[in-house]
VOPAGU-2260 file (C-alpha; in pm, 1 decimal, decimal comma):
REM VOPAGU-2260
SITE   aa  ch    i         X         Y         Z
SITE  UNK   A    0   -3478,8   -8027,3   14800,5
SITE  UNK   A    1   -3628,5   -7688,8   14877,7
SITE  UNK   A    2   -3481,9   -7441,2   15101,3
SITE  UNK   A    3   -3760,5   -7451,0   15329,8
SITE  UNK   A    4   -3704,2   -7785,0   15379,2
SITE  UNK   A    5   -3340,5   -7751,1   15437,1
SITE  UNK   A    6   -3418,2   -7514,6   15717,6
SITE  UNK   A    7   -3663,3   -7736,7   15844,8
SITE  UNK   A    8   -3403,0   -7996,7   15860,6
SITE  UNK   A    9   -3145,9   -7763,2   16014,8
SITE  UNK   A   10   -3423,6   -7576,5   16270,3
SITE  UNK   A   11   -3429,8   -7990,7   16413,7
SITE  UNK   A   12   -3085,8   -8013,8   16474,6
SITE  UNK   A   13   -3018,1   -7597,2   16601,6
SITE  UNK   A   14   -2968,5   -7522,7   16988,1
SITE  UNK   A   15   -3015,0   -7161,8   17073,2
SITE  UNK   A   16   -2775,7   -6919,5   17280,4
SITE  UNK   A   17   -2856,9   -6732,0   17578,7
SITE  UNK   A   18   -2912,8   -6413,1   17358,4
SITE  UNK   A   19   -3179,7   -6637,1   17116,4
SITE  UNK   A   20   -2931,4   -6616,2   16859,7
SITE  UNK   A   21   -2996,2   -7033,4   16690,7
SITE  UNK   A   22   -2691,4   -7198,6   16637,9
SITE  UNK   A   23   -2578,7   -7539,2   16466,1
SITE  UNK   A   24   -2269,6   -7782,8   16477,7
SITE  UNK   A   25   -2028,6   -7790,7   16174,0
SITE  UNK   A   26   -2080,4   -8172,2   16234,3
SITE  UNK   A   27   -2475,8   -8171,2   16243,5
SITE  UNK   A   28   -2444,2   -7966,9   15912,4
SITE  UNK   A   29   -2231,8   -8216,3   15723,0
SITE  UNK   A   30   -2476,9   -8458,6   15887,4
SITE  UNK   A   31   -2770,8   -8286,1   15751,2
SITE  UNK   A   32   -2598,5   -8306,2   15398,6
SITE  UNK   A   33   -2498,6   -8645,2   15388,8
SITE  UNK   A   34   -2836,9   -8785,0   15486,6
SITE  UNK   A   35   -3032,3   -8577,0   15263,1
SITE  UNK   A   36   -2972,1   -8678,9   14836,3
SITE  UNK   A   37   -2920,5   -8370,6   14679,4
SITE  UNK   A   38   -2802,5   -8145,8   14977,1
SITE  UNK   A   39   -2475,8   -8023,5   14950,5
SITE  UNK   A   40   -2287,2   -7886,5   15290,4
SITE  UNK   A   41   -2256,4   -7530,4   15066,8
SITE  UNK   A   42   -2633,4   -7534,0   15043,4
SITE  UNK   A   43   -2699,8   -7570,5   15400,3
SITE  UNK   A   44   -2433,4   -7303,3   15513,3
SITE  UNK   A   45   -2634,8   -7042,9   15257,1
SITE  UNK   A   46   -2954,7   -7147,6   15416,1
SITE  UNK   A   47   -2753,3   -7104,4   15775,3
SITE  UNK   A   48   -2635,3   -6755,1   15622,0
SITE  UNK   A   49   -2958,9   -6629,2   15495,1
SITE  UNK   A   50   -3139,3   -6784,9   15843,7
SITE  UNK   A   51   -2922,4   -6635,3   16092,5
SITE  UNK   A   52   -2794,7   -6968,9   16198,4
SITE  UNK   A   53   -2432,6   -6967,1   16340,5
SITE  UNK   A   54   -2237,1   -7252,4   16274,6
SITE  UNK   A   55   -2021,5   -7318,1   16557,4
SITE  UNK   A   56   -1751,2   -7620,4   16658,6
SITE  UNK   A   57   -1660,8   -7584,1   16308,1
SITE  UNK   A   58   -1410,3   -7952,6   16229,5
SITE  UNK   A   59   -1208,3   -7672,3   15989,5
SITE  UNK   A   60   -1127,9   -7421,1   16298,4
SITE  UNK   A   61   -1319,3   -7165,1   16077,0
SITE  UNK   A   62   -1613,6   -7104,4   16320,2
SITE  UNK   A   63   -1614,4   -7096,1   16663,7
């Protein structure tokens, strides 16, 4: 799957913060993976990386 479809797919599922900064669940992005063949949850933190997307509520305790 492309990477502007990832962030497509990831742009559905953001909220946005107070200071416009977008933001995503650790959940939604595991979500986003596991409904999508041939997404890994790597591929859409890059695309969250390289999009300004901050994953937050991470399930690790990595992000939050």
């Amino acid at each position: 799957m492309s990477e502007d479809k990832v962030l497509e797919l990831i742009l559905e599922k953001a909220g946005t913060r107070d200071d416009g900064r977008r933001t995503l669940r650790c959940r939604d992005a595991f979500a986003i993976a596991s409904e999508n063949k041939g997404v890994s949850v790597g591929a859409v933190g890059r695309v969250c990386t390289k999009n300004d997307v901050k994953i937050k509520s991470c399930q690790l305790g990595c992000f939050k």
